[in-house]
VOGU-3710 file (C-alpha; in Angstrom, 3 decimals, decimal comma):
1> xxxxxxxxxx> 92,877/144,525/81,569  91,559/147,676/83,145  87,984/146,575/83,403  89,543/143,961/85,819  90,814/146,949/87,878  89,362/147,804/91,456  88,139/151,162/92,319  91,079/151,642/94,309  93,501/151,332/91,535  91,994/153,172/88,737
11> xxxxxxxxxx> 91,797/155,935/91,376  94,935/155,938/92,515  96,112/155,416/88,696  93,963/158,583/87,895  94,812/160,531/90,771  98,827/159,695/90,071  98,232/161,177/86,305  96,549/164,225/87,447  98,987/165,102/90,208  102,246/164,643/87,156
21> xxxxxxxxxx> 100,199/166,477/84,830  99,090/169,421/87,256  103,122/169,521/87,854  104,325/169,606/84,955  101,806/172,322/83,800  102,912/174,261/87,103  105,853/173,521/86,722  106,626/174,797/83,317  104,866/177,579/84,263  106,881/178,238/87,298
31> xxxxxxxxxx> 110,071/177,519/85,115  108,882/180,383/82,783  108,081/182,769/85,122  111,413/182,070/87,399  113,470/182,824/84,009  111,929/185,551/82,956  112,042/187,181/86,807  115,589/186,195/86,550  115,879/188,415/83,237  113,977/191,111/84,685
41> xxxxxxxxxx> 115,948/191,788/87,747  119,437/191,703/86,014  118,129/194,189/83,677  116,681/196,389/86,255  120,354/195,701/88,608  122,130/197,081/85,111  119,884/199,985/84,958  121,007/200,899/88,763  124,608/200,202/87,698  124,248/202,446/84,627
51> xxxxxxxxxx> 122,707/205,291/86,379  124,792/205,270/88,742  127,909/205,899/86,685  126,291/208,213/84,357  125,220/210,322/87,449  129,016/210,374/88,613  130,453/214,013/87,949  133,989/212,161/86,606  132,318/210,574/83,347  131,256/214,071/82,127
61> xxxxxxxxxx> 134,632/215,554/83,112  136,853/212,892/81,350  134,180/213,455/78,292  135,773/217,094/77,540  139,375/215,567/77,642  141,853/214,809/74,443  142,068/210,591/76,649  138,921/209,741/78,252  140,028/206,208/78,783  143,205/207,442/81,136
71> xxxxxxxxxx> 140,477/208,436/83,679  137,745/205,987/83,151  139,482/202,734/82,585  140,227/201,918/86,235  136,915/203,768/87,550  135,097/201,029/85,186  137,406/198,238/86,047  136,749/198,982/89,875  133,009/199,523/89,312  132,791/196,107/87,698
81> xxxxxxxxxx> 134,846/193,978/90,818  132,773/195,373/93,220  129,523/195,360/91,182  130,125/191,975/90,416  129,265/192,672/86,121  130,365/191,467/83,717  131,073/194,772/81,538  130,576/198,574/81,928  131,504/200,644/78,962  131,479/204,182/78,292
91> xxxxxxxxxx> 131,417/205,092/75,183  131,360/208,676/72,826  128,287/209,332/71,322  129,521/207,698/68,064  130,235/204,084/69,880  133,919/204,684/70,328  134,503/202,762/73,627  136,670/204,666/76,289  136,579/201,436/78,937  136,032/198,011/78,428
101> xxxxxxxxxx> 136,926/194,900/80,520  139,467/194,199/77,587  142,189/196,889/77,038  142,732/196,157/73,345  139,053/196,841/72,665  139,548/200,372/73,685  138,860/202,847/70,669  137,155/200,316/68,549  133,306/200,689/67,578  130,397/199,792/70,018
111> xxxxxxxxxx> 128,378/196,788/69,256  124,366/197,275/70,096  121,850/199,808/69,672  122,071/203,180/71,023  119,684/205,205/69,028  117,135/205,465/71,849  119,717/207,068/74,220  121,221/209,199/71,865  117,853/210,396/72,037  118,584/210,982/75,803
121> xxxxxxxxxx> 115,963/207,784/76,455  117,454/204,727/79,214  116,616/201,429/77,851  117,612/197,532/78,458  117,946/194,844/76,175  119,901/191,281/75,289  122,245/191,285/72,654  125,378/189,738/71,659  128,742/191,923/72,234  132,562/190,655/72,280
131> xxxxxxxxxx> 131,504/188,794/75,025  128,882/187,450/73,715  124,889/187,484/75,040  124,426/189,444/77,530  121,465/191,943/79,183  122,515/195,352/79,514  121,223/198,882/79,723  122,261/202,130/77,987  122,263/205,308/80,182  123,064/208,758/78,529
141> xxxxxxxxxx> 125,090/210,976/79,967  124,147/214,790/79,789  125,759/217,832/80,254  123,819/220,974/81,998  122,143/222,316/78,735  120,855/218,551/78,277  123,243/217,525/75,183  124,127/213,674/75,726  128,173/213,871/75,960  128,579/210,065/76,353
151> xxxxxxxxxx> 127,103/206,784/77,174  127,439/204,663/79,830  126,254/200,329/79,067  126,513/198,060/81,862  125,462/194,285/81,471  126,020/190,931/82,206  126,559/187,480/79,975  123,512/185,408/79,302  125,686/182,624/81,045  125,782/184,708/84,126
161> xxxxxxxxxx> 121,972/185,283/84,408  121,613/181,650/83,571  123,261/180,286/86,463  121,786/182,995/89,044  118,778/181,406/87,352  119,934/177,863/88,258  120,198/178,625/91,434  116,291/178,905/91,465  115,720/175,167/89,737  116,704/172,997/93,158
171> xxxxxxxxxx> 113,484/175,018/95,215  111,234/174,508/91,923  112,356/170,891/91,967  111,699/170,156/95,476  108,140/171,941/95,308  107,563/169,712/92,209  108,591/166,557/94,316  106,528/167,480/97,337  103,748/167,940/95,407  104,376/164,188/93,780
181> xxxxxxxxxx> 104,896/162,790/97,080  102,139/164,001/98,527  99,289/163,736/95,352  100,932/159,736/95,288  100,080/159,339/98,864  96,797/161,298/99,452  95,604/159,110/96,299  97,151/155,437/98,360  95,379/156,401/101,301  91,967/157,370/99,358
191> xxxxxxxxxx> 92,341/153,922/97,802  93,405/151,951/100,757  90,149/152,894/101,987  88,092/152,414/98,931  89,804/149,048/98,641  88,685/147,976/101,722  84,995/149,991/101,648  83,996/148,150/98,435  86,693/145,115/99,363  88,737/145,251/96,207
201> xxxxxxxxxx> 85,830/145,325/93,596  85,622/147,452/90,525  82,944/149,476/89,386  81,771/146,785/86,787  81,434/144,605/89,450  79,847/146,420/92,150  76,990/147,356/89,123  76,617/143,550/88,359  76,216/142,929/92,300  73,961/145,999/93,053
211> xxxxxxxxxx> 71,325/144,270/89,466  71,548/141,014/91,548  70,581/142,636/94,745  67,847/144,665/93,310  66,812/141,605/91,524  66,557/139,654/94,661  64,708/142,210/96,805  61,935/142,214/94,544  62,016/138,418/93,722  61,975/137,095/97,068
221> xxxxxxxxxx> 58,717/136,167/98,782  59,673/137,118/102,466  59,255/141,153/103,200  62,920/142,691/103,981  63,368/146,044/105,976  66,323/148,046/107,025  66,599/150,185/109,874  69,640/152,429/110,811  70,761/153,295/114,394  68,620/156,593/113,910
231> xxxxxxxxxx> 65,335/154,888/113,669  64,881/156,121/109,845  64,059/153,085/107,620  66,702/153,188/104,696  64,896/150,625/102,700  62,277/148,009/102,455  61,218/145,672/99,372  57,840/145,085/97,483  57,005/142,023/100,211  57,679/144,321/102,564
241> xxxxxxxxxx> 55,706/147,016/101,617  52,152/144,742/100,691  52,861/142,925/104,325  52,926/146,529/106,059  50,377/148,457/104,003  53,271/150,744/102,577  52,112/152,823/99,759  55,277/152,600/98,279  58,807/150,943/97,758  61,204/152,919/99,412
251> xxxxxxxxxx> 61,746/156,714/100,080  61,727/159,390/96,961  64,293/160,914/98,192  66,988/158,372/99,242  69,107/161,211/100,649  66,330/161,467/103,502  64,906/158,345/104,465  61,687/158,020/105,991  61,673/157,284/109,826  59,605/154,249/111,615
261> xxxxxxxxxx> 56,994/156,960/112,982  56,076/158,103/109,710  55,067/154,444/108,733  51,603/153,344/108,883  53,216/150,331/111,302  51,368/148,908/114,043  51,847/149,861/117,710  53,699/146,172/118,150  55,743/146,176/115,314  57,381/149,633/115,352
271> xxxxxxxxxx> 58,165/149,136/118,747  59,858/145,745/117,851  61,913/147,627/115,150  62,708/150,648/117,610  64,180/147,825/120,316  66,659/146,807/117,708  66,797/143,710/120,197  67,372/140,112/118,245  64,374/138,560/117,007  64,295/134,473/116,223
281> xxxxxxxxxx> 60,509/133,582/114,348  58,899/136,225/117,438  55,209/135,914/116,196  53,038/139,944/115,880  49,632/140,565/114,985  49,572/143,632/112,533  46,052/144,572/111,301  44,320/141,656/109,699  47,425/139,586/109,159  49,803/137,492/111,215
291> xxxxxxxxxx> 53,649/137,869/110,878  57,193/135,974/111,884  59,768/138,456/112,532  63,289/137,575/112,339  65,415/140,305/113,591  69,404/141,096/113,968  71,667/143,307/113,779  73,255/145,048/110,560  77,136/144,566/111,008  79,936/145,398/108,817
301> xxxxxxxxxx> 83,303/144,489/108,159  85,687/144,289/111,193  88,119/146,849/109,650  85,921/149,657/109,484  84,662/149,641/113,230  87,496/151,616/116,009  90,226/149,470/117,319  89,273/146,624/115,028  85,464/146,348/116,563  82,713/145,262/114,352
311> xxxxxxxxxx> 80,517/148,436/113,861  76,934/147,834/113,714  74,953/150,519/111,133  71,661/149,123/112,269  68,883/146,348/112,349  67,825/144,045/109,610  64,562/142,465/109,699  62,533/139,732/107,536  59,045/139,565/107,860  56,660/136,295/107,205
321> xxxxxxxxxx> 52,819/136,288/106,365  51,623/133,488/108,871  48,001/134,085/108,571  47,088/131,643/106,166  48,878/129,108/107,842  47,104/130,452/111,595  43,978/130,191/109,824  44,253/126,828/108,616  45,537/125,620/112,225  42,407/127,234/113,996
331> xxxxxxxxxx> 40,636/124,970/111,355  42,663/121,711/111,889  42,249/122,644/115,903  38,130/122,498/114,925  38,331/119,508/113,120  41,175/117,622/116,250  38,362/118,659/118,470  35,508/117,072/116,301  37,310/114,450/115,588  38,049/113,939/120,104
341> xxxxxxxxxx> 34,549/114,477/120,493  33,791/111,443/118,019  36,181/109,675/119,481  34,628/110,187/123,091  30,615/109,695/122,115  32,047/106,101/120,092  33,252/105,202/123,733  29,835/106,300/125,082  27,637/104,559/122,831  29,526/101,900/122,833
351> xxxxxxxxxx> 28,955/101,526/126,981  25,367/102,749/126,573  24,967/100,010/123,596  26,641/96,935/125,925  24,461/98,320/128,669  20,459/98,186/126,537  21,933/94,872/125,383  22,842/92,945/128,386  19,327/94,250/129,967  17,719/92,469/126,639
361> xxxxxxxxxx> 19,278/89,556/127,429  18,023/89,586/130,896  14,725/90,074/129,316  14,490/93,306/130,562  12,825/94,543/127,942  10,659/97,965/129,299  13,915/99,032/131,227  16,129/99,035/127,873  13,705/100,847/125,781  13,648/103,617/128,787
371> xxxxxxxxxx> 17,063/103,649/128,811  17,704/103,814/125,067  14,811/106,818/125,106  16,197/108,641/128,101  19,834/108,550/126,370  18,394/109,551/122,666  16,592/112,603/124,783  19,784/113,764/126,563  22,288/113,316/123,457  19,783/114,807/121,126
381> xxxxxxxxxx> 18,895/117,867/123,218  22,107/120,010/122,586  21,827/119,343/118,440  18,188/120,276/118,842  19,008/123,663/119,977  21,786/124,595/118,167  20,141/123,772/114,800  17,050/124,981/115,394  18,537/128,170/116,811  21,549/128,915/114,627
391> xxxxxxxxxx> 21,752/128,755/111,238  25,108/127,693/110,696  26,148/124,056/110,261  29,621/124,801/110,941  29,562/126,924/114,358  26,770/123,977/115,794  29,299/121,407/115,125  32,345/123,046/116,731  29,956/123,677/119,605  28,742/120,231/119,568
401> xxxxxxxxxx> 32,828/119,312/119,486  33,374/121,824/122,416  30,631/119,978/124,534  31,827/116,863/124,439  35,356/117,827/125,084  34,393/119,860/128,013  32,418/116,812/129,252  35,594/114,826/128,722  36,983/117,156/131,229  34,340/117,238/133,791
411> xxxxxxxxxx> 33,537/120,588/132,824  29,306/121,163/132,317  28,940/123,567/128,651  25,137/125,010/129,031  24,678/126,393/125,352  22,081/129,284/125,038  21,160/130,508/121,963  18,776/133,073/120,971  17,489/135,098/117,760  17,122/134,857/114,281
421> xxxxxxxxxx> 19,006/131,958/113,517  21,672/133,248/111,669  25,501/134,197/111,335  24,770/137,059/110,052  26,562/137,377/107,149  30,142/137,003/108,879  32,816/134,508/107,650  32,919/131,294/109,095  36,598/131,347/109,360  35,931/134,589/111,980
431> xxxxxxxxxx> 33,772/132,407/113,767  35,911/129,531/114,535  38,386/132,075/115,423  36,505/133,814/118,316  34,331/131,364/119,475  36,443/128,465/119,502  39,454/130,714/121,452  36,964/131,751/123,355  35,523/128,207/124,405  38,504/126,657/124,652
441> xxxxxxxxxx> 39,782/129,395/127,382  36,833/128,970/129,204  36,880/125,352/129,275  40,506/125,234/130,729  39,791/128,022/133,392  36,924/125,513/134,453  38,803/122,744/134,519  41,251/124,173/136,766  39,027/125,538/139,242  36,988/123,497/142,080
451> xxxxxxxxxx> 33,555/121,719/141,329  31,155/122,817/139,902  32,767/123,029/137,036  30,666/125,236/134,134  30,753/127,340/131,353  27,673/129,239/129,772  27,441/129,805/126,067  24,919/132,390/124,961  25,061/132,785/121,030  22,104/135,806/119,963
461> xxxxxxxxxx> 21,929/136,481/116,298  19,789/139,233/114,390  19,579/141,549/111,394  21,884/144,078/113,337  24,599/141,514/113,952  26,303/138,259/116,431  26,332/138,483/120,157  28,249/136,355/121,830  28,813/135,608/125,938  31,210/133,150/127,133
471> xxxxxxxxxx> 30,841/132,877/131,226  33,337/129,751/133,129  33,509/129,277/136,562  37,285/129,339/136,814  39,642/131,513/139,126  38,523/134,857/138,047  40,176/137,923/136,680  43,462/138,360/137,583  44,112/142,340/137,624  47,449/142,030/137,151
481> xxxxxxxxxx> 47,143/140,515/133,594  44,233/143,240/132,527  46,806/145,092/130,555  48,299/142,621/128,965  46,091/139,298/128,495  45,622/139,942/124,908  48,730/140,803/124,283  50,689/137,874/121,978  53,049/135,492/123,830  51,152/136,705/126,871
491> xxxxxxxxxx> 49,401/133,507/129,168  49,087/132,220/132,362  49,293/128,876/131,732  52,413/126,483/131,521  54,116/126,354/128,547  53,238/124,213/126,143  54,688/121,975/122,853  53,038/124,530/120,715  53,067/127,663/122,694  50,961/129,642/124,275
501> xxxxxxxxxx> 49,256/133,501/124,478  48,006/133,745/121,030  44,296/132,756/121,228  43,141/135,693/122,467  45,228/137,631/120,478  43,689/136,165/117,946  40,468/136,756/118,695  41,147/140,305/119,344  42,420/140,621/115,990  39,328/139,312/114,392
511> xxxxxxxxxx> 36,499/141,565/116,534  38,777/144,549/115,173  39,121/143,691/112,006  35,212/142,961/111,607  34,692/146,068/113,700  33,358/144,819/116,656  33,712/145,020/120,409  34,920/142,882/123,165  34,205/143,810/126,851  35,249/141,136/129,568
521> xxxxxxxxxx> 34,486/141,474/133,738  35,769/139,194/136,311  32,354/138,251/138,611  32,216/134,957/139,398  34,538/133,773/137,010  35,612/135,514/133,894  33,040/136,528/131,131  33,581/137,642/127,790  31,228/139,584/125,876  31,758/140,079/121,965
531> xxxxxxxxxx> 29,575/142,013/119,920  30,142/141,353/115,731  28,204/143,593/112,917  26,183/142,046/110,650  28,239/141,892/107,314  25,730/144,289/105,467  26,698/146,128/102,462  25,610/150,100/103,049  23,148/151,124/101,006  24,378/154,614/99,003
541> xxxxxxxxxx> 21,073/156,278/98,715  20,984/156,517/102,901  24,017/157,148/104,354  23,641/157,504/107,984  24,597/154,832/110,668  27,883/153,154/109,715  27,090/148,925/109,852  27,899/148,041/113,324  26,105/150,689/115,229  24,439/149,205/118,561
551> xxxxxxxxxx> 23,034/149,593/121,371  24,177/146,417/122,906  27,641/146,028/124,236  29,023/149,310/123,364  31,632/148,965/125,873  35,243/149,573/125,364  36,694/147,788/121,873  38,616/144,611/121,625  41,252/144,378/124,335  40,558/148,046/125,951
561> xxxxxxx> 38,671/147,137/128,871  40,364/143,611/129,306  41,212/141,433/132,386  41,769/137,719/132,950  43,169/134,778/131,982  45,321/134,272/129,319  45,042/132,296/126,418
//
């Protein structure tokens, strides 16, 4: 039954028994201490009392008579009424009474101790006497050469101390119940607001809840990351952390969580998470990988904000790894334009074909071979160069693609290339990347612009590593857009079904992550030089030059000295 409990209740519950339990311990002790005060101060009121009368020169006067009792009977009895005691009696030294409240215990025997002030010593004490229990104090009375003549006892019942004492118990009662009142509703409020912080769950429950949580933060594939409204990053999961380059999950201190600029974060992204601003599948380029950012706000429960407003404790953000699937677009893009440049040389021969036949049928021999060689020369020449010059099947054929395509757009693609022949070492996938953003932002600048329409591809390859130049005839360089061309989301053209500004983002991405450089001027058009290292292992015995090192294009890096269109 209890395990079903909420936090609030066995609080409250707990709280409730430690508030009785600290009163009755208090109180009991407070009953103890009120009693035995009460005790203490009639004993110490007797004592006055006692003194008093022994000090009075009448009690040692009616001591040397033959009938004490004539003279200190109605002294006593007066002493008492105004006193408000129960008994005085004065007594000889061997306990015969000469007063006492009743007259026909005159004469008789004391009942109590009176060694000690036969002694000449004042002491107190509770005893039982003809009127039963009662506190009282024994004075002695001396004369001048310090022999004790009589003795003087003045108390009061048991029953009379007890009710002074009762008089006490209504405070101590009322303390008691303020203290109830006030544990009972300290521990309400404390678990009015638990109940609503952890929203009527108990502690069995919230542990079962926090194992699924922690459960699903490592389990699930998309990276997770929780910012506060201070900027300090309360927590992140394992995707998160391999997606971001975080050493490690979390903060080892969770007291004092780490804050966004002590993240190894990229320039984009922690500025994203700074914002706070919504995010809906907003695409960022972090260091060699692509990522979808979803971003919102963290809100709670309406209760716990002022006046019944929602209070926000931060952002919450999800983060995507894209880069396979970018990669594998640039690819299908390669093979669309391959496939369009098929397409558009089918058409061609096809004409060319209709044409060399119908001038065979006209017997017209001589002019259909020269046309058939002519054609063969012209449609040959571009593969002739590119696999002669460049040893790479795959970058001739997007070339090849990007020819016809341009032609297709009455745009003329003059392909120059120069060197060794080879890629130098560099992935293929890099290659499409650049070259193909590259092209196909040139080819739509040229398009655009007035005849004649051109764009100049020089591709020079050699042991140190790839240069390439991509030149169009198009508007220009639009100053403006220097800052921010390669910037993602960033273009100048319309938009488009699949969006735009994230070709040359791309291919900024790749020149950096290879190590390369990208400088781009606006004569005559835009022109974009990239420079990428040969993909050469170092050799340990001679450290020196880091692979990379030019001469060549050692202009500003990717994106630093950039102007232009965008992609």
């Amino acid at each position: 039954m209890i395990h079903r409990w909420s936090i609030a209740r066995r609080l409250f519950v707990a709280n409730l028994l430690i508030v009785v339990s600290f009163i009755a311990v208090v109180g009991t002790a407070a009953y103890v201490d009120a009693r035995d005060r009460t005790y203490s101060e009639a004993g110490l009121r007797m004592t006055g009392i006692a003194t008093s009368i022994a000090s009075n020169p009448l009690v040692l006067q009616a001591a040397g008579t033959r009938d004490p009792s004539s003279m200190l009977q109605p002294y006593a009895l007066d002493v008492m009424e105004e006193a408000h005691v129960d008994f005085i009696t004065i007594m000889a030294p061997d306990r015969t009474r000469w007063t006492h409240p009743r007259n026909e215990e005159l004469g008789k025997p004391y009942i109590g101790s009176i060694d000690a002030a036969l002694r000449g010593e004042t002491f107190t004490e509770v005893t039982s006497g003809t009127l039963g229990p009662s506190v009282r104090t024994i004075v002695p009375v001396k004369d001048d050469a310090g022999t004790v003549r009589a003795l003087v006892a003045a108390g009061v019942t048991v029953g009379t101390v007890d009710v002074a004492f009762a008089a006490r118990l209504p405070a101590l009662a009322a303390i008691g119940l303020a203290l109830l009142v006030g544990g009972s509703l300290a521990s309400w409020l404390l678990g009015r607001y638990l109940r609503r912080v952890t929203r009527g769950w108990g502690p069995e429950q919230l542990s079962q809840l926090f194992a699924y949580y922690e459960s699903v933060l490592h389990s699930v594939r998309e990276g997770l990351i929780l910012i506060d409204t201070r900027g300090r990053v309360v927590m992140y999961n394992d995707q998160a952390a391999e997606l971001l380059g975080l050493a490690q999950t979390g903060s080892s201190d969770p007291t004092r969580p780490p804050s966004l600029s002590d993240l190894p974060l990229d320039e984009g992204l922690r500025g994203l998470f700074e914002s706070g601003r919504p995010a809906s599948d907003e695409i960022v380029l972090t260091g060699s990988r692509v990522l979808v950012v979803n971003q919102g706000p963290a809100k709670g429960p309406e209760a716990f904000g002022p006046r019944g407003r929602t209070p926000v404790y931060g952002t919450v953000a999800t983060l995507r790894d894209r880069t396979e699937i970018e990669a594998l677009g640039n690819e299908l893009e390669t093979m669309r334009t391959l496939s369009d440049a098929l397409r558009a040389q089918t058409h061609e021969h096809a004409n060319r074909l209709h044409t060399m036949v119908s001038l065979l049928e006209l017997g017209r021999t001589q002019e259909a071979l020269d046309f058939a060689t002519k054609d063969l020369e012209l449609s040959q020449q571009l593969t002739d160069d590119m696999v002669s010059s460049v040893d790479e099947p795959v970058l001739g054929a997007l070339v090849m693609g990007k020819a016809a395509e341009a032609h297709e757009r009455g745009v003329h693609l003059e392909v120059t290339a120069l060197g060794s022949g080879t890629s130098a070492g560099i992935a293929v996938q890099d290659l499409v990347t650049v070259l193909g953003n590259l092209l196909d932002n040139a080819i739509d600048a040229a398009a655009d612009a007035p005849p004649p329409r051109r764009v100049e591809l020089t591709v020079e390859s050699d042991e140190e590593g790839l240069d390439i130049a991509v030149h169009d005839s198009g508007a220009g360089i639009d100053p403006v857009s220097a800052e921010n061309m390669f910037r993602h989301g960033f273009s100048t053209k319309p938009a488009g079904p699949g969006g735009r500004g994230i070709g040359l983002a791309l291919v900024r991405q790749a020149v950096q992550r290879l190590g390369g450089s990208l400088v781009i001027n606006g004569r005559r058009g835009a022109k974009f030089e990239v420079f990428l290292p040969a993909a050469v292992v170092p050799d340990p015995a001679a450290p020196g030059n880091p692979p990379g090192a030019r001469k060549r294009n050692t202009g500003a890096a990717a994106g630093t000295d950039a102007a232009g269109k965008g992609a």
